[in-house]
N, C-alpha and C positions, 0 to 999 in steps of 0.2 A: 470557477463556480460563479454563478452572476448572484449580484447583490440582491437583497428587499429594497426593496420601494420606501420600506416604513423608516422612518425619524429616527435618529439616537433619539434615547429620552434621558432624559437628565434631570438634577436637581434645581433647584433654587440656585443660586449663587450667592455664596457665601464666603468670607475671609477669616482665616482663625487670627490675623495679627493684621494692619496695616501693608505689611512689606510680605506675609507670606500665606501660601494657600494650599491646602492640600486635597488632591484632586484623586479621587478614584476613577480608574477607566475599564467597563466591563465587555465581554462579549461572550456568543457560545461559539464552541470549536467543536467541530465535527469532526470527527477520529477515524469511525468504522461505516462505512455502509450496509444496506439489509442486501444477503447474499443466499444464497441454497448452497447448502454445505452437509456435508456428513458429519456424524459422529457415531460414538461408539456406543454397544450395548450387549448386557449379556443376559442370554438365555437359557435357563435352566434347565437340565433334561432328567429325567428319570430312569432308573432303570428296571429290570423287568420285576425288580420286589416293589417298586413303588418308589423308592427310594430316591431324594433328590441327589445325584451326583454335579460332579463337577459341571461350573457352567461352561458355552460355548458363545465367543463374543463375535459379532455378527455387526456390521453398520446400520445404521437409521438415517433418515432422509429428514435433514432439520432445517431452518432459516435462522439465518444470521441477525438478530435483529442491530438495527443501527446505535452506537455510541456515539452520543452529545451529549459535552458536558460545558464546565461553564470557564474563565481565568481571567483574572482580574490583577491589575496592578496601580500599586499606590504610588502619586507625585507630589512629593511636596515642593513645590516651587518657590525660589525666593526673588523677590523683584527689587532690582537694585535702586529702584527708582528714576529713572531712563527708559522705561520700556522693555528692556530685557532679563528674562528669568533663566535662573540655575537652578538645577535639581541639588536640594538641602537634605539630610538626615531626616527622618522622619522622627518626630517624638516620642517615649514610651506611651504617654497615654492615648496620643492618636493611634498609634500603631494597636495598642488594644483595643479600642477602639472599631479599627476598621478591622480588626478580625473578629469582634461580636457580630460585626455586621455582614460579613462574610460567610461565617458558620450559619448564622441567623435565615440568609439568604438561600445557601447549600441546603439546610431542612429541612424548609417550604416545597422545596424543588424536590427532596427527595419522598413527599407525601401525595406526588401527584405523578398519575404515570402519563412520559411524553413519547410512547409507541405506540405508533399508530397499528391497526389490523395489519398484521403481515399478510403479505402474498402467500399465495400457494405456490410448493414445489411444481415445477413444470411450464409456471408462468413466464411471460416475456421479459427481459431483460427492465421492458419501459415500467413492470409491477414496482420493481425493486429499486430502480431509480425513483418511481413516484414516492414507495414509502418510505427513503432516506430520506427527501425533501422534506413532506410532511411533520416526518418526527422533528429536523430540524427547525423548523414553524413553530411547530407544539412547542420546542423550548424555548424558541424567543418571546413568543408569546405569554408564556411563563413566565420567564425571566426578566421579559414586562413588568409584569404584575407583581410580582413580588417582590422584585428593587425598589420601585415604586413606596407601594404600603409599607415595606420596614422601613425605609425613609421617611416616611411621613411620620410614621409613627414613635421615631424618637430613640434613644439610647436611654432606657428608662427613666421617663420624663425629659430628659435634655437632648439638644439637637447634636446633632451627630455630626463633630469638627471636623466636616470636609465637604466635598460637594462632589458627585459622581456623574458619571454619562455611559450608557450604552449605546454600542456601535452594534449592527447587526450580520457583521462579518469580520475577518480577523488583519481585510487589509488597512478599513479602515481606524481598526483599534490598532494596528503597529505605526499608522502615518499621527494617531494621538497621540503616542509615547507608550501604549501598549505594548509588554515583553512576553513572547514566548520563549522561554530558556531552552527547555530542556527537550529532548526527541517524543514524549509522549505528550509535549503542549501542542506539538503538529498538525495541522488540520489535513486532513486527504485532498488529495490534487483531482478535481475534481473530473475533468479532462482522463487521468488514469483509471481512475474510479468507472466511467461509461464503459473505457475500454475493458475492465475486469469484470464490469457485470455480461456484457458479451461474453466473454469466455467462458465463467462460471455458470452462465445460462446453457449456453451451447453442450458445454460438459457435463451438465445435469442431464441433458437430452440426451445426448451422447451416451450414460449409464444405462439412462433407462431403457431404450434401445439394444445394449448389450446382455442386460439380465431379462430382455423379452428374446433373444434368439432361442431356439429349440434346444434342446437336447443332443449330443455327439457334434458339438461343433466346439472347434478350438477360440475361446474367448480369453482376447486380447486387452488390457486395457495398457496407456499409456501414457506418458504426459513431458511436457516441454521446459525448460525455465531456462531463464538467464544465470549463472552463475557468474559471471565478473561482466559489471558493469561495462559503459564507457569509462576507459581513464584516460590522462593525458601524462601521457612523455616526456622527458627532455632525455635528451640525446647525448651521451659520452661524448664528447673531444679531445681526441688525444695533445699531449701536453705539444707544447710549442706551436700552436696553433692562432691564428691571431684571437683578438677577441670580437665578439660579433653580437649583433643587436637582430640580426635577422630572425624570421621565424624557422629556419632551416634546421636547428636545434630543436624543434619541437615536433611532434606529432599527436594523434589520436591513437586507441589502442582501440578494437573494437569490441564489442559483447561476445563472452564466451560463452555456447549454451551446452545444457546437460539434454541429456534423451534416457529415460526409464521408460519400463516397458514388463509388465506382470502379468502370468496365466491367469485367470481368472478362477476360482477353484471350483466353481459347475461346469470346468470344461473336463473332457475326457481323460479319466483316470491316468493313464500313459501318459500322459503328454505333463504331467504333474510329475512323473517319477523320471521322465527322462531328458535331465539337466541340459544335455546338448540339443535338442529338438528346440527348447525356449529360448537357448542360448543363440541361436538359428534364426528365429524370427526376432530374436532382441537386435541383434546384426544385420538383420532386413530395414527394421525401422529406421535403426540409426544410420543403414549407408542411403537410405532413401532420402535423408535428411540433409547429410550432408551433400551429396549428389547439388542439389540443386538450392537449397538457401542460401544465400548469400546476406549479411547485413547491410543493411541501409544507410549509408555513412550521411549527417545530415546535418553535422558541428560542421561549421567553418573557422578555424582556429585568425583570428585577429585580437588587434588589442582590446575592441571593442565586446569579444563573448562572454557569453555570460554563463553562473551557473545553470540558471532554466534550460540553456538548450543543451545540454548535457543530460538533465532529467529528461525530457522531452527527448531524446536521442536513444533512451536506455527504453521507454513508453512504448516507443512509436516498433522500434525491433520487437520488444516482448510480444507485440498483438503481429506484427509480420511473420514471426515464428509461428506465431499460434493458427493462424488462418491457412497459412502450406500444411502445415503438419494435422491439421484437422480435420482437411480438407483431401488434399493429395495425397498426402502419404496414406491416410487412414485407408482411402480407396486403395491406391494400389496394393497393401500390403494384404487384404481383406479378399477373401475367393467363396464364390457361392461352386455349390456342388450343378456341375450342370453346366456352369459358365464358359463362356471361352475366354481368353487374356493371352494376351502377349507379352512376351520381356524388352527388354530392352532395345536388340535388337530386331524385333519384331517376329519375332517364333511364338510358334503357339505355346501354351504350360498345358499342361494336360497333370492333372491334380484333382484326383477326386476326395480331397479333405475338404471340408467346408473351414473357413477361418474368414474370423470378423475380428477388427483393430480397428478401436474406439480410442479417443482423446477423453482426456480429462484434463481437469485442474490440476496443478502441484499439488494443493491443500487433500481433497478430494484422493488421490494416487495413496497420499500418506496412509490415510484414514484407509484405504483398499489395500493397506499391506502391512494395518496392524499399529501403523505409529500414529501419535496426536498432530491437528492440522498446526501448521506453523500459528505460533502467536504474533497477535498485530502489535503487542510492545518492542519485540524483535525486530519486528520489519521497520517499525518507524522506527528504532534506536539506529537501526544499519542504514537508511535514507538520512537520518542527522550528519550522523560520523560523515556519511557521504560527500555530501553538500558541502561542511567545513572543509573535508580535505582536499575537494575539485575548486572551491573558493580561494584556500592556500596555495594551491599550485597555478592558477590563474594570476592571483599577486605576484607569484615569482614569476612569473612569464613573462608582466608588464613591465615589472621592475628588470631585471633583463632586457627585455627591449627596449628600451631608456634608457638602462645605462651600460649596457653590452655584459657580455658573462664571460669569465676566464676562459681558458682553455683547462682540461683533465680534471674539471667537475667530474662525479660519481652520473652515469644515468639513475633517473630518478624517478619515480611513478605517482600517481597520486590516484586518487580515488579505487585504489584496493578492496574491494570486500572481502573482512576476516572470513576465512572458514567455518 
């Protein structure tokens, strides 16, 4: 995500003692982007006395608006008098303190709205990137202003023992001793974020498109995901083996994906009731799929890798998956009445079914078949867990290669996603 332009803003500079100081450091963290998504909704029907019966729950066509919120953490610094400071216990009364002014801060924020005009469903991917940006604006800008004036303004009447700064992104609040702990202090990788409103866009299209086909036509919807990550390896060796510092004990494991695939239920009666027919083209999709994707292998395992290109490896396949299978498979799997097509071998099909297969989103799929769309606490709790255990298995890799590894270690995996 590229930085603002604008200043931290900070306080006065001030000392609670000669030798110590305590330093708040704020920023906003952007969580959720503004996305076109489905939800659920139910419709009341009547029956012929008038009578309201049972409802009928049916999807709406809604936008995601963007989540930005704010995290802040406290340093008390002790200075030994040399130059160099250690992070000290924070006092009771500071520490209440900086939670008056923290709450005090949350309030303000929470009496002013920072979302902007949503896009319209159907808009271009660039709507929904402009209005994530924006709202995150709207809250720095905020967050300006109101750190500001309850600072200035005092801890009822007295100055408020500490001095703050806000940074206007979360990398340069973790190079100040800024902490994000836990998986929902996470900001969105913004780089993944473009690549998700492309899909999500294209998938919207893609619905709409499918609930505009006619009447007597077999409607497909479908959708793609990664289900296990990139993980890395290490390699059994049998016992009596020397021990070895190579990387020959190591590997990459690649992305495993899933392929779902649902009748639409404005499609023809029959094809609703008979299980092998869907079962039939759920087996088209997926041998088409696999037929020809292949993953992207893009980690170069040395001492030197890092978590990122791991992220950045799991990113770059989810949208390669997505673009084949949105694209080609959708077409080939999809026959107009009338048309000509070829198979494989290049014979003619001669099929007088009309059948159209659309891509969607995972989120989107869920929502088309009844369940709630995945929650973004989920996603970023399972991106934390991720990141630490491809970070710990990366340490042991180093560590290994520096000091070499026995022989009849267990093979061992890292970066697993639970089920």
């Amino acid at each position: 995500m590229s930085s603002t332009s604008a200043l931290p803003t900070t306080s006065t500079p001030s000392t609670r003692t000669s030798h110590t100081r305590t330093h708040v450091v704020i920023t906003p963290v952007l969580l959720r982007g503004c996305l076109p998504s489905l939800g659920h909704t139910t419709v009341a029907r009547r029956n012929y006395e008038g009578q309201t019966s049972h409802g009928e729950t049916t999807y709406v066509r809604t936008i995601t608006t963007p989540r930005v919120e704010t995290r802040f953490s406290a340093l008390d610094l002790h200075n030994d008098g040399e130059g160099h400071e250690d992070q000290a216990a924070l006092s009771p009364e500071t520490e209440a303190a900086i939670t008056r002014y923290v709450r005090s801060v949350k309030e303000a924020l929470g009496l002013m709205p920072n979302v902007p005009a949503l896009p319209q469903w159907g808009d271009p991917s660039v709507a929904f990137e402009r209005c994530t940006t924006r709202s995150r604006m709207r809250h720095l800008s905020l967050l300006t202003e109101h750190t500001a004036r309850i600072y200035n303004e005092g801890d009822e009447g007295r100055e408020w023992p500490f001095t703050y700064r806000l940074y206007p992104n979360d990398q340069q609040y973790s190079n100040n001793g800024g902490v994000l702990p836990g998986p929902e202090d996470q900001p969105l990788r913004w780089g993944d974020y473009a690549n998700r409103w492309e899909r999500a866009v294209e998938g919207a299209k893609n619905l709409d498109e499918l609930d505009a086909i006619p009447e007597g036509t077999v409607k497909i919807a479908f959708t793609t995901d990664i289900v296990q990550p990139t993980r890395l390896n290490r390699i059994s060796r049998p016992e009596g083996e020397n021990d070895t510092n190579s990387l020959q004990s190591w590997k990459l494991l690649h992305p495993e994906i899933s392929v779902k695939s649902r009748v639409q239920d404005d499609s023809p009666e029959w094809i609703k009731r008979v299980e092998s027919a869907q079962a039939s083209y759920d087996r088209s999709i997926s041998t088409a799929i696999a037929s020809s994707y292949r993953p992207l292998a893009s980690v170069d395992l040395t001492p030197q890798t890092r978590v990122l290109e791991f992220l950045d490896d799991i990113s770059r396949n989810e949208h390669l998956l997505f673009d084949y299978a949105a694209h080609n498979v959708a077409e080939e799997v999809s026959f107009g009445v009338g048309g000509k097509y070829t198979d494989e071998d290049g014979e003619e099909i001669v099929d007088g079914l009309a059948v159209k297969a659309a891509w969607v989103d995972p989120d989107t799929f869920e929502v088309l078949r009844g369940e709630p769309p995945r929650d973004w606490r989920s996603q970023a709790e399972r991106r934390f867990d991720y990141e630490k255990d491809i970070e710990k298995g990366l340490e042991t890799m180093g560590k290994d290669l520096e000091e070499g590894s026995p022989s009849g270690l267990p093979e061992e995996v890292w970066g697993t996603w639970e089920e």
